[in-house]
VEXKOL-948809 format. One line per field, with one value per atom (N, C-alpha, C, CB): residue in three letters; residue number from 1; x, y, z. Coordinates in steps of 0.001 Angstrom, whole numbers. Glycine has a CB too. Example, Ala and Ser with C-alpha at 12.3 -4.5 7.8 and 13.67 -1.06 7.14 Angstrom:
! residues 2
type = [ALA,ALA,ALA,ALA,SER,SER,SER,SER]
seq = [1,1,1,1,2,2,2,2]
east = [13190,12300,13200,11308,12850,13670,12900,14084]
north = [-5690,-4500,-3300,-4473,-2250,-1060,30,-598]
up = [7800,7800,7800,9046,7080,7140,7870,5725]
This chain:
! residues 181
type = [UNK,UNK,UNK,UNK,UNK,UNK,UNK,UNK,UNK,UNK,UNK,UNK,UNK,UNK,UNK,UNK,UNK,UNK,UNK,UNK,UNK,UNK,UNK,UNK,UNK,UNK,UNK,UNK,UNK,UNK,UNK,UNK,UNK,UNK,UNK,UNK,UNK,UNK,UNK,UNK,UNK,UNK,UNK,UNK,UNK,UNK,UNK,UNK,UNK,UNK,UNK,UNK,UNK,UNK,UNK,UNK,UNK,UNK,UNK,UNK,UNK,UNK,UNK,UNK,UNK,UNK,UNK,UNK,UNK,UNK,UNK,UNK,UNK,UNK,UNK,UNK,UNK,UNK,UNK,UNK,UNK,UNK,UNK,UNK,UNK,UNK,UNK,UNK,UNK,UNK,UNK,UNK,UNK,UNK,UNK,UNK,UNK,UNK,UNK,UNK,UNK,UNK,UNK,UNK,UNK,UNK,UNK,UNK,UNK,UNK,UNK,UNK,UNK,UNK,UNK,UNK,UNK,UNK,UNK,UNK,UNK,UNK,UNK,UNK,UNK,UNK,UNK,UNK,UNK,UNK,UNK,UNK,UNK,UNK,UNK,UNK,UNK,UNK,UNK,UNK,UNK,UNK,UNK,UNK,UNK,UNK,UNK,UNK,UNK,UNK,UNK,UNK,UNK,UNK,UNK,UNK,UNK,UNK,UNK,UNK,UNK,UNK,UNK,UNK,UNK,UNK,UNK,UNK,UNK,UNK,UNK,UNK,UNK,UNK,UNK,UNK,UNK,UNK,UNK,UNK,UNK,UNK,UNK,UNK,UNK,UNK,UNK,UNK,UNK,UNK,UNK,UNK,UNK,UNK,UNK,UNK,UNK,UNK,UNK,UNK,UNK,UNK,UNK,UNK,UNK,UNK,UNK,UNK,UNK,UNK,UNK,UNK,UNK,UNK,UNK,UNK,UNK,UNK,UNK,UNK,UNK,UNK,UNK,UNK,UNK,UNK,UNK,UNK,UNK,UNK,UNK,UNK,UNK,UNK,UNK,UNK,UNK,UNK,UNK,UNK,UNK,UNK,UNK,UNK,UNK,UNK,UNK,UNK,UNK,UNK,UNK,UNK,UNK,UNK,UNK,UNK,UNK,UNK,UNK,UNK,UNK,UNK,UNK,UNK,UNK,UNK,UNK,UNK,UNK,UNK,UNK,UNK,UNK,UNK,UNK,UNK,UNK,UNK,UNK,UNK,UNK,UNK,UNK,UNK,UNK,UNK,UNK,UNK,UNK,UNK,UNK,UNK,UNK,UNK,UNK,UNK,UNK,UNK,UNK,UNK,UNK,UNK,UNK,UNK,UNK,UNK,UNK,UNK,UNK,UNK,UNK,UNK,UNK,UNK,UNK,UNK,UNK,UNK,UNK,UNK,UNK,UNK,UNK,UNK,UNK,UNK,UNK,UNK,UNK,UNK,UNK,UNK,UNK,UNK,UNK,UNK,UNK,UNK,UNK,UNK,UNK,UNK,UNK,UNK,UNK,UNK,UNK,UNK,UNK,UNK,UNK,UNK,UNK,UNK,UNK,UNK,UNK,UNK,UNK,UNK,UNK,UNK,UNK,UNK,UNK,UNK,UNK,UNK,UNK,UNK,UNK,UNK,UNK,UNK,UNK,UNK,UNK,UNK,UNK,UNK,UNK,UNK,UNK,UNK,UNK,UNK,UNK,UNK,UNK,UNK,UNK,UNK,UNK,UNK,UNK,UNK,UNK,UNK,UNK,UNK,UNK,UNK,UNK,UNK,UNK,UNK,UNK,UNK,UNK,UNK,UNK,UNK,UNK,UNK,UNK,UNK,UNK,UNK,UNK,UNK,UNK,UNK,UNK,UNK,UNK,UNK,UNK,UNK,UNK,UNK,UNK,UNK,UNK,UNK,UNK,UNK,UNK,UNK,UNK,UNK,UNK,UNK,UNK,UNK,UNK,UNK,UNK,UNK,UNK,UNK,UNK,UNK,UNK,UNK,UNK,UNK,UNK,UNK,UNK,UNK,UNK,UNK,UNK,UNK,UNK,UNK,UNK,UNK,UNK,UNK,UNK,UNK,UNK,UNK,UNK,UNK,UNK,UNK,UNK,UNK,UNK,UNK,UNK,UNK,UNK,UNK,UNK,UNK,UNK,UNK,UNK,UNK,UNK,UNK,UNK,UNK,UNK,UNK,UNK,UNK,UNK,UNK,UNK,UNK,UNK,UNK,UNK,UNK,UNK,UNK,UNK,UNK,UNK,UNK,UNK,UNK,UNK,UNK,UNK,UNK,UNK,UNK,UNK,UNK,UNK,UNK,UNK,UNK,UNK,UNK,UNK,UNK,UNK,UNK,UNK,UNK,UNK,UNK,UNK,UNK,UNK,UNK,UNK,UNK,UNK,UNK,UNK,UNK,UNK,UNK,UNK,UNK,UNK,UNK,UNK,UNK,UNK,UNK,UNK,UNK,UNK,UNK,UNK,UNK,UNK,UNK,UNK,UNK,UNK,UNK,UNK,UNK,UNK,UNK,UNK,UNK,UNK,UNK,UNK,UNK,UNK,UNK,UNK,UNK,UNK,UNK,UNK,UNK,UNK,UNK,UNK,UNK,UNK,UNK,UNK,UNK,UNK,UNK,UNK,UNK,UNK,UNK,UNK,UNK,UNK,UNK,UNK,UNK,UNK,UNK,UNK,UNK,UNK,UNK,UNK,UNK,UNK,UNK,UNK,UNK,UNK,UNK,UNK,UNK,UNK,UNK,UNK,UNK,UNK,UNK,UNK,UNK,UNK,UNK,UNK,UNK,UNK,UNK,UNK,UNK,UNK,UNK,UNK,UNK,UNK,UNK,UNK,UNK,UNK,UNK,UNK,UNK,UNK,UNK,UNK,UNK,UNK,UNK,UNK,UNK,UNK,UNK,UNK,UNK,UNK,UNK,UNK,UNK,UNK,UNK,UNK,UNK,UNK,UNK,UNK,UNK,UNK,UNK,UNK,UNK,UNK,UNK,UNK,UNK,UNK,UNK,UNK,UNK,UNK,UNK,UNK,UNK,UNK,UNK,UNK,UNK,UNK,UNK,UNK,UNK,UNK,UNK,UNK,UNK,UNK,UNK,UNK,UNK,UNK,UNK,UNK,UNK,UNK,UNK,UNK,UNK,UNK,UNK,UNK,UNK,UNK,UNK,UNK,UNK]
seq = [1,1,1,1,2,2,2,2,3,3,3,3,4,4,4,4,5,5,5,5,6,6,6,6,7,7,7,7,8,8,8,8,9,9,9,9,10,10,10,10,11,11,11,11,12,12,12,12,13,13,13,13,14,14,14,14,15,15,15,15,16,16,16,16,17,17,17,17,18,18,18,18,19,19,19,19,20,20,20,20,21,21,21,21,22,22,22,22,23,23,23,23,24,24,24,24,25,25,25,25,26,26,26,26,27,27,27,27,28,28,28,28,29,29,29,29,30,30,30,30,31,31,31,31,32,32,32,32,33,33,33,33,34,34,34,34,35,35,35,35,36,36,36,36,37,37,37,37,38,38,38,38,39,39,39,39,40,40,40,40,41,41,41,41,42,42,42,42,43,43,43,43,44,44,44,44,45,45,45,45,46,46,46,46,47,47,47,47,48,48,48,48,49,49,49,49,50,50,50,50,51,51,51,51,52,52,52,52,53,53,53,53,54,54,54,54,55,55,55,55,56,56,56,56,57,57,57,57,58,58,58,58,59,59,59,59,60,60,60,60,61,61,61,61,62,62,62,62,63,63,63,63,64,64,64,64,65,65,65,65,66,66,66,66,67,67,67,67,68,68,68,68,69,69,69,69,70,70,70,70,71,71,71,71,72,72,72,72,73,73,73,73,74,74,74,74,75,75,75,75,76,76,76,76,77,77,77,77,78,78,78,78,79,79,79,79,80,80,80,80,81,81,81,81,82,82,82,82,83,83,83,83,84,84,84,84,85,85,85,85,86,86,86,86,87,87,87,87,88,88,88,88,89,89,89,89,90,90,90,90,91,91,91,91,92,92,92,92,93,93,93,93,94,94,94,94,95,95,95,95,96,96,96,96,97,97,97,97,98,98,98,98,99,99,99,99,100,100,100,100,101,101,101,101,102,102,102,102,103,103,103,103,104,104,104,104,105,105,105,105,106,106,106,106,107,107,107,107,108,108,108,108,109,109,109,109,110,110,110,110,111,111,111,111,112,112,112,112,113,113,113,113,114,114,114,114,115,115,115,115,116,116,116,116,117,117,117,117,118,118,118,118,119,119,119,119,120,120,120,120,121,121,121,121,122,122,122,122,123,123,123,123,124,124,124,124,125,125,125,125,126,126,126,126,127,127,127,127,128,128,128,128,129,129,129,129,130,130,130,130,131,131,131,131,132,132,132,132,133,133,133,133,134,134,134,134,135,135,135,135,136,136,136,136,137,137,137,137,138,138,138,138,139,139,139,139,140,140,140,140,141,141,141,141,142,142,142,142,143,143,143,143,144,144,144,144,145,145,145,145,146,146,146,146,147,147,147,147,148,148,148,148,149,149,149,149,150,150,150,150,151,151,151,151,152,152,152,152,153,153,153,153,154,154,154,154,155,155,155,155,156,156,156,156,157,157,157,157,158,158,158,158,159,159,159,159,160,160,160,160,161,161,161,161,162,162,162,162,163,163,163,163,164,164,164,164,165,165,165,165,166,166,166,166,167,167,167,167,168,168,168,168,169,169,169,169,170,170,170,170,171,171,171,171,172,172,172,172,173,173,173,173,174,174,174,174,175,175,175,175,176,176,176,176,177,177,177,177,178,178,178,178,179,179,179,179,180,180,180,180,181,181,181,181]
east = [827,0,878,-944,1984,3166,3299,5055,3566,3849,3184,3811,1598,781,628,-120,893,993,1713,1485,3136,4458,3902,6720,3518,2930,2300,2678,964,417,651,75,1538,2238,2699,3897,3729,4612,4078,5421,3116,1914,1222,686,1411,544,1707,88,2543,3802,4146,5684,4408,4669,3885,4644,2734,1560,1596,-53,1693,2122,3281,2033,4107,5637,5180,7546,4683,4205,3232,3468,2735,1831,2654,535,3850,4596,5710,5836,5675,6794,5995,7455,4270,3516,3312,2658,3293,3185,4406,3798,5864,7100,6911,8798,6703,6482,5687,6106,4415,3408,4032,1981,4556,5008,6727,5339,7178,8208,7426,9188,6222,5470,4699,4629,4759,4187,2387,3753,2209,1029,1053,559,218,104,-1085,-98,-419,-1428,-2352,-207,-3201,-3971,-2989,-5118,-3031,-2705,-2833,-3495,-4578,-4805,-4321,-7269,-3963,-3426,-2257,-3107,-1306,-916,-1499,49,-2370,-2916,-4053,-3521,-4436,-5326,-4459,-6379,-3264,-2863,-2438,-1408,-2198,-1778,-2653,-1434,-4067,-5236,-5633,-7126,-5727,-5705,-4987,-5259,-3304,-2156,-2567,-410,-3493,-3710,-4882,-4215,-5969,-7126,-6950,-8504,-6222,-6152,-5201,-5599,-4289,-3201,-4517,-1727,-4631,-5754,-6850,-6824,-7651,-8687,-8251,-9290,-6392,-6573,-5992,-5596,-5031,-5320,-6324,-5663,-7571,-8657,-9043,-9305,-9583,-9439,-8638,-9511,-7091,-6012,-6312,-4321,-6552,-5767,-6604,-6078,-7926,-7876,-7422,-8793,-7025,-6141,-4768,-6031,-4423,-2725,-3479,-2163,-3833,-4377,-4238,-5884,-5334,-5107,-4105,-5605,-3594,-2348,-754,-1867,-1090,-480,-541,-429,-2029,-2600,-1604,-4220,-1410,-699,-1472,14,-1210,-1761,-2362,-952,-3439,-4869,-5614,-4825,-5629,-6167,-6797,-5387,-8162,-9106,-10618,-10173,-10173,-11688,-12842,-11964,-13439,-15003,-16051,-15347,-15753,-16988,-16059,-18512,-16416,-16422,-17362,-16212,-16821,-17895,-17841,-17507,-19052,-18749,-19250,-19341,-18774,-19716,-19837,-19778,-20788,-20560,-20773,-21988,-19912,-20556,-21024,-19739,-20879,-21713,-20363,-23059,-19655,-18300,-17187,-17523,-17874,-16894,-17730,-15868,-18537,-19256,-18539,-19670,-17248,-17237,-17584,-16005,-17456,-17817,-19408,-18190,-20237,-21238,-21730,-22038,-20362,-20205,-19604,-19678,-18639,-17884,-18062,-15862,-18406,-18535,-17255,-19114,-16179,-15044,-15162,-14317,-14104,-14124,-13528,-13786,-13766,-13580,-12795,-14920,-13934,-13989,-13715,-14666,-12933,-13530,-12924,-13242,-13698,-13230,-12815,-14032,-11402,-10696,-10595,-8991,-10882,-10988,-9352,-12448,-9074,-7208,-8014,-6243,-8645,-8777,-7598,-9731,-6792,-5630,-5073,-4372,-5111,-4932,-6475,-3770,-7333,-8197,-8181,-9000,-8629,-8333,-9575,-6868,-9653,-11085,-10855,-11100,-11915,-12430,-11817,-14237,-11160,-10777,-11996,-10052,-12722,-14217,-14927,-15293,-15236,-16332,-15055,-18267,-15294,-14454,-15325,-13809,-16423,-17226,-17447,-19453,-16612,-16636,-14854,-17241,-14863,-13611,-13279,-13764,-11912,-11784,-10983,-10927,-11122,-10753,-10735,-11527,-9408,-9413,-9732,-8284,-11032,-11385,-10491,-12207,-10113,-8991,-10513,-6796,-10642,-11071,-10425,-11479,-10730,-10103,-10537,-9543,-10013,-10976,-9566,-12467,-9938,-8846,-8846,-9579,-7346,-6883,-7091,-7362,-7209,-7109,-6284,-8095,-5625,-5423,-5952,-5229,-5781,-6449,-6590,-5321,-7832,-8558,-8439,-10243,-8246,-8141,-9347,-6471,-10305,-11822,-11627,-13404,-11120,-11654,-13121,-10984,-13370,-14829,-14902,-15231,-15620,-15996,-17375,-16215,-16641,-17993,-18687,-17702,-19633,-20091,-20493,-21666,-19886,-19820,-21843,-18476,-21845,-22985,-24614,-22569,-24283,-25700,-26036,-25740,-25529,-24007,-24275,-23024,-23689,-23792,-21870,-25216,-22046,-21030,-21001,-20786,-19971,-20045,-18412,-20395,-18958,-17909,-17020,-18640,-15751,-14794,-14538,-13496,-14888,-14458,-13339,-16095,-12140,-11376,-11362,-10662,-12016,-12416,-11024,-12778,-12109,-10901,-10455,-11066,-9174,-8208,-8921,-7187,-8236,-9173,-10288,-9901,-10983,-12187,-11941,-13102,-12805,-12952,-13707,-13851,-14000,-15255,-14332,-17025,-15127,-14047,-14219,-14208,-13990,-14068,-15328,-13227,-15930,-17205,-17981,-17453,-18150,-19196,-18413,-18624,-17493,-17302,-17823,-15675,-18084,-18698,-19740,-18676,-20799,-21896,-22425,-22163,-21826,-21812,-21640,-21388,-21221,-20188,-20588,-18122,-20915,-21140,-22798,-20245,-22714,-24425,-24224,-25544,-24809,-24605,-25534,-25112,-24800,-25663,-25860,-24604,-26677,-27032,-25945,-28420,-25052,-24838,-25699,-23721,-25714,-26401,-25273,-26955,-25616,-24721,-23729,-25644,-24299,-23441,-22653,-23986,-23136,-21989,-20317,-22454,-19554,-18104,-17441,-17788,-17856,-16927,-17109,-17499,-18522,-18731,-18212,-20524,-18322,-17407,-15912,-17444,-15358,-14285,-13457,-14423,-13896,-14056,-13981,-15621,-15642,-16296,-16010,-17871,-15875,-15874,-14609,-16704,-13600,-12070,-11444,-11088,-12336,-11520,-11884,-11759,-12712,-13398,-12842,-15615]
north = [-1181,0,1254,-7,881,2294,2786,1747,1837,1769,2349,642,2167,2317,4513,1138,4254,5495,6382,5504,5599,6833,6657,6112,5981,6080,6679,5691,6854,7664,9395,7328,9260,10870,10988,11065,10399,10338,10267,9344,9860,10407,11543,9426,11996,13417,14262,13949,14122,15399,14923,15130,13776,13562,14192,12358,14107,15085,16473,14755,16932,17906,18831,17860,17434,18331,18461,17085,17507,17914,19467,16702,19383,20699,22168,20568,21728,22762,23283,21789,21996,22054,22601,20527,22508,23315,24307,23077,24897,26279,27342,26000,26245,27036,27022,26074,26361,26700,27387,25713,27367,28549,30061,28608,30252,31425,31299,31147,30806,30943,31156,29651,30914,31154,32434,30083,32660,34295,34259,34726,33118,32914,33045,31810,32737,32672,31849,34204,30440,28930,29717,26976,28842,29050,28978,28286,29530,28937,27699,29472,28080,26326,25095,25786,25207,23997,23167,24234,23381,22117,21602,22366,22291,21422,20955,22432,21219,20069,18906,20790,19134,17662,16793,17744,17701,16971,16021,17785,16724,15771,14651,17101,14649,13987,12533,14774,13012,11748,10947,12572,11537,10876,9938,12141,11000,9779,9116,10158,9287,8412,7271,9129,7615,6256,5236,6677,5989,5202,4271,6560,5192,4485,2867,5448,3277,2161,1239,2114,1602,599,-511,1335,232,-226,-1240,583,-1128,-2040,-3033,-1626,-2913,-3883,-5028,-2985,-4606,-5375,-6839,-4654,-6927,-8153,-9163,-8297,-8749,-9154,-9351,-7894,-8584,-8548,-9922,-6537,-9889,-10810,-12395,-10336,-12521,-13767,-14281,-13730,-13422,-14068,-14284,-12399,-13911,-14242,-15650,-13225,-16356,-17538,-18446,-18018,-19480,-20747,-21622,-21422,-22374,-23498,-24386,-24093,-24360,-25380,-24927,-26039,-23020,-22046,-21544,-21250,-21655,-21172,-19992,-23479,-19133,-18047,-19038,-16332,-18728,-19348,-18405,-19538,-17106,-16197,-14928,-16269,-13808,-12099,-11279,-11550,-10366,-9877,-8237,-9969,-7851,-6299,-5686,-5832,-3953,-3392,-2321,-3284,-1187,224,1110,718,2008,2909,4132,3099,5189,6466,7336,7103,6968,8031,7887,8163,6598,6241,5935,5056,7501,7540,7043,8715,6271,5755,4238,6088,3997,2379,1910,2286,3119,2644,2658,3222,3049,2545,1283,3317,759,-737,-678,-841,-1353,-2388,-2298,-3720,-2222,-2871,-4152,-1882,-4823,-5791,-5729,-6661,-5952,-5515,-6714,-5091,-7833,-9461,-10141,-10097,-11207,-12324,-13554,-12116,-14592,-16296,-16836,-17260,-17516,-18853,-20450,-18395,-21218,-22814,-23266,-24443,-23754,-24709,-25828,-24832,-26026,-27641,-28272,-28157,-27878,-28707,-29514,-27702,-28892,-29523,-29798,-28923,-30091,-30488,-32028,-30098,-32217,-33808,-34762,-34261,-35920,-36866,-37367,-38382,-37385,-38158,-39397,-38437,-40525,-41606,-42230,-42150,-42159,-42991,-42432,-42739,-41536,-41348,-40416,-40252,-41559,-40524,-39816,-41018,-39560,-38157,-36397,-38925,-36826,-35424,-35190,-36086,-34108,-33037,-32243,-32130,-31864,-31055,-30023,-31699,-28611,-27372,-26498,-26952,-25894,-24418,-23404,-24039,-22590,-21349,-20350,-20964,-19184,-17777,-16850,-17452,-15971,-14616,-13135,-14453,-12806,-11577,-10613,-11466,-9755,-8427,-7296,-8203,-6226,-4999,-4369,-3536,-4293,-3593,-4032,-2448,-5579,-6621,-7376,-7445,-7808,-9216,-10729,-9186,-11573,-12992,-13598,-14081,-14213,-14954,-16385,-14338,-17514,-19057,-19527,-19970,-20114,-20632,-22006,-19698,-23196,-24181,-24878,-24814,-26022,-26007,-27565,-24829,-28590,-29666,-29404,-30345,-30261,-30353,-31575,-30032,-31616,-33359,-32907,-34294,-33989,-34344,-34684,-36397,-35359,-36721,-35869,-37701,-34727,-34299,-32884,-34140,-31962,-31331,-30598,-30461,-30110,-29135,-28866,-29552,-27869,-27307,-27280,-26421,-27311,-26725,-25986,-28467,-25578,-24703,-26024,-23611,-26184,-27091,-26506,-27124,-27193,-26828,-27932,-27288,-28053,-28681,-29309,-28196,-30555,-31404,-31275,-32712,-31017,-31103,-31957,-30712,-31748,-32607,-33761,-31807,-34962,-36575,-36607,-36142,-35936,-36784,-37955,-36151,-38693,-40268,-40118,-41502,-38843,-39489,-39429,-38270,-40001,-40023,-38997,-41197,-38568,-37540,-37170,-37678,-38372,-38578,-37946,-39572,-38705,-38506,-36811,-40028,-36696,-34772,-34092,-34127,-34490,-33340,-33429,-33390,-34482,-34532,-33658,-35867,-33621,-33052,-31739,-33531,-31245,-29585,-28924,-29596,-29509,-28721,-28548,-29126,-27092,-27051,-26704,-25607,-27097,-27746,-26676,-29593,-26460,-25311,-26037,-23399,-26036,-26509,-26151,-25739,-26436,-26143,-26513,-26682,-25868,-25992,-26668,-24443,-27365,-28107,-27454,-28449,-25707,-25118,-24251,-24522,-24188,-23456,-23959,-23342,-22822,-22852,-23962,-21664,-23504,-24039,-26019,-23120,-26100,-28214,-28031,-29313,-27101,-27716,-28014,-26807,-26734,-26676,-27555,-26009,-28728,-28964,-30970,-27992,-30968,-32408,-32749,-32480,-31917,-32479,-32510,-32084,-31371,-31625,-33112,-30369,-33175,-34573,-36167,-34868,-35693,-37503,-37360,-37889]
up = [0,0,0,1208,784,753,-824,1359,-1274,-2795,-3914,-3123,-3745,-4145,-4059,-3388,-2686,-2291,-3148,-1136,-2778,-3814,-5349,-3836,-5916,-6742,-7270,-6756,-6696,-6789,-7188,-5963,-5788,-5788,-7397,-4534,-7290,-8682,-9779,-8824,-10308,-11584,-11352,-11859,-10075,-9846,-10513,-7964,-9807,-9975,-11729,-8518,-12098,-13361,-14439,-13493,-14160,-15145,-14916,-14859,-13379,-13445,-14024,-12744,-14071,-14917,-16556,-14865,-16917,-18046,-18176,-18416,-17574,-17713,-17428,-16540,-16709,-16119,-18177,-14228,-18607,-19989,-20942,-20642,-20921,-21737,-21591,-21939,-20340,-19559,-20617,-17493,-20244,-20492,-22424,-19666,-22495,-24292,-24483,-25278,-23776,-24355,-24345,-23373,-23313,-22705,-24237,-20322,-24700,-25757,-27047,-25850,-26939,-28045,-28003,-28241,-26926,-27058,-25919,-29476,-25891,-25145,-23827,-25346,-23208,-21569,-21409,-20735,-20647,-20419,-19067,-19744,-18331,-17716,-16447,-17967,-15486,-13839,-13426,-12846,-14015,-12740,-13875,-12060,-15430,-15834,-15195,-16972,-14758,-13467,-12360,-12786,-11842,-10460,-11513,-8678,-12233,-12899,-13690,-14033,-14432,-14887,-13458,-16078,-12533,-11414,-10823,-10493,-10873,-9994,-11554,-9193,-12603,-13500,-13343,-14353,-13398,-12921,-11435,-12615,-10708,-9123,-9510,-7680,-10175,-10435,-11455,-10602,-12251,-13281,-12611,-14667,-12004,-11580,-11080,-9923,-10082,-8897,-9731,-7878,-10792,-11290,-11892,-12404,-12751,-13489,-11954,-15212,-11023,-9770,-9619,-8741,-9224,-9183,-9993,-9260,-11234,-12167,-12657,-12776,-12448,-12654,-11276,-12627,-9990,-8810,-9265,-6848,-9583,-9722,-10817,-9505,-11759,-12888,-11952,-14258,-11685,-10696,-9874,-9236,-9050,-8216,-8874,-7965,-9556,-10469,-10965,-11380,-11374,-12385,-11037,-14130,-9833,-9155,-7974,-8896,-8972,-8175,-8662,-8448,-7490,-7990,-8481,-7076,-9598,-10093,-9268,-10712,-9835,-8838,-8518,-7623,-7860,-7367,-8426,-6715,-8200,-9702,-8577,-10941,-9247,-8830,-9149,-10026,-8075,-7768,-8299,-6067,-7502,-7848,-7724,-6706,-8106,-8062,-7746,-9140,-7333,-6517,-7382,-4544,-8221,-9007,-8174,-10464,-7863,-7540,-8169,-6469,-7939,-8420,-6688,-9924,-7109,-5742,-5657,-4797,-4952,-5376,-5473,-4137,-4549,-4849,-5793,-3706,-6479,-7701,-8669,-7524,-9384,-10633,-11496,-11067,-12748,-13726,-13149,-14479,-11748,-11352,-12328,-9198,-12473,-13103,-14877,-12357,-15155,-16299,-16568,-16863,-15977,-15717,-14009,-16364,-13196,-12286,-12058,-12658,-10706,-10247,-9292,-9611,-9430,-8645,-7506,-9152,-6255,-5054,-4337,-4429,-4695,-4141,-4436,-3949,-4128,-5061,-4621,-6651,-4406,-4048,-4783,-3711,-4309,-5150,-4410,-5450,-5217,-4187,-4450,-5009,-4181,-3693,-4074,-1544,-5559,-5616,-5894,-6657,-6333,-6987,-5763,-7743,-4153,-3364,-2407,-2837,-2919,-2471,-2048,-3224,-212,-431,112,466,-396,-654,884,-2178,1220,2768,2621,3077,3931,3677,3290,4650,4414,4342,3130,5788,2773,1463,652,1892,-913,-2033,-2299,-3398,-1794,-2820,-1794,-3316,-829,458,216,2779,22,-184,757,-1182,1510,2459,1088,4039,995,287,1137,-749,617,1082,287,1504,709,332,220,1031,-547,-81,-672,-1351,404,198,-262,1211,-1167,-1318,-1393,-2027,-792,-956,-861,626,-1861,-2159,-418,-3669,-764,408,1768,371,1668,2997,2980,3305,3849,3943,3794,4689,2867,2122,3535,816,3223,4263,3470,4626,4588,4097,5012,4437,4536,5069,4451,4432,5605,5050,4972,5402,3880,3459,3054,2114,3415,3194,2051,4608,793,-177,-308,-1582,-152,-496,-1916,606,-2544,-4249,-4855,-4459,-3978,-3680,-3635,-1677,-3114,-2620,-3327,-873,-4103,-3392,-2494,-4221,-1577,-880,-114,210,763,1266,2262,1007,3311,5049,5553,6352,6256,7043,7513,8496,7824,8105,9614,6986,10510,12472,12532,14068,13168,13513,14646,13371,15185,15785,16942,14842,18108,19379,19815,20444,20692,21175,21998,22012,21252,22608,21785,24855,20651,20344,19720,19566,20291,19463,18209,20376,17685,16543,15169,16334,14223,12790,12055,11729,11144,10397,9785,9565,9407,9340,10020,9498,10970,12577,12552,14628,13268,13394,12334,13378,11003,9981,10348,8472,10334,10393,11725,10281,12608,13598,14346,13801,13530,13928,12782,13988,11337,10490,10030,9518,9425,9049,7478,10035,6699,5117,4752,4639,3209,2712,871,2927,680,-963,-1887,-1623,-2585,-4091,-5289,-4398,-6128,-7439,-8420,-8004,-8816,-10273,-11061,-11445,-11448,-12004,-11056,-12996,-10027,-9395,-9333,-8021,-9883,-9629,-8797,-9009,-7626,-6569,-6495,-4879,-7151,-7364,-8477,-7502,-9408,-10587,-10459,-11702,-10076,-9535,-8864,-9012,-7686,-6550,-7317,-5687,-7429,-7763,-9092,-7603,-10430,-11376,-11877,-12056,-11235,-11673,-11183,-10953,-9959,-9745,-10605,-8105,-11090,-11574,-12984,-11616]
């Protein structure tokens, strides 16, 4: 984010120097530019850096996934203080599954333990693990069964977790159930 920062700066002042080299030619040409033309190329180089920011990080993002790691879903939004958002939608969000290391229940090959990554601009990635049953489909939150229990992996899902439906086409069973078979 530091980075992002100097950055920033540095397309401000950079546009601004430009505006400062048109200033000095106008004035060799006999003219006289406006005043406020540098603090306007200046605020130009800030929102313009920023805007294309915005729009790149989840491209940057992706292409920095390791193999196996495939986006599930995205999340667009538009907002009110970022009027071109509602001409293109930015992406803010967005889930990737770790099927590539996704691993099959001893007892049932059709239940998957996966790790979820959350992303969201200007956070830190969240890892949510997630049990899929292949079979039904559906999904659950993954709890890590405490110390001394006797039950099997089995018995603890069924138990600790509360299951939520997938649909056929959703991402994350495709992703998940059909990469593996």
């Amino acid at each position: 984010m530091l980075f992002e920062f100097i950055a920033t700066i540095a397309a401000g002042f950079g546009l601004a120097g430009v505006a400062l080299v048109i200033t000095h030619l106008s004035k060799l040409a006999g003219k006289k530019a406006p005043k406020w033309l540098i603090p306007l190329f200046g605020a130009i180089g800030i929102f313009g850096f920023q805007i294309h920011q915005e729009y790149s990080w989840f491209g940057q993002q992706v292409a920095q996934l390791p193999e196996g790691v495939n986006v599930v879903k995205k999340v667009e939004e538009s907002t009110w203080f970022r009027p071109w958002s509602y001409v293109k939608p930015q992406i803010f969000r967005f889930m990737a599954a770790d099927s590539g290391q996704a691993r099959a229940n001893v007892d049932s090959e059709d239940i998957y333990l996966v790790n979820l990554y959350l992303f969201e601009r200007r956070r830190s990635v969240q890892q949510v693990p997630q049990v899929i049953d292949c079979t039904v489909p559906a999904r659950a939150d993954y709890v890590l069964p405490e110390k001394g229990s006797k039950l099997t992996i089995d018995e603890h899902i069924k138990q600790t977790t509360q299951w939520r439906p997938l649909e056929k086409d959703d991402p994350l069973f495709i992703n998940v159930c059909l990469s593996k078979k």
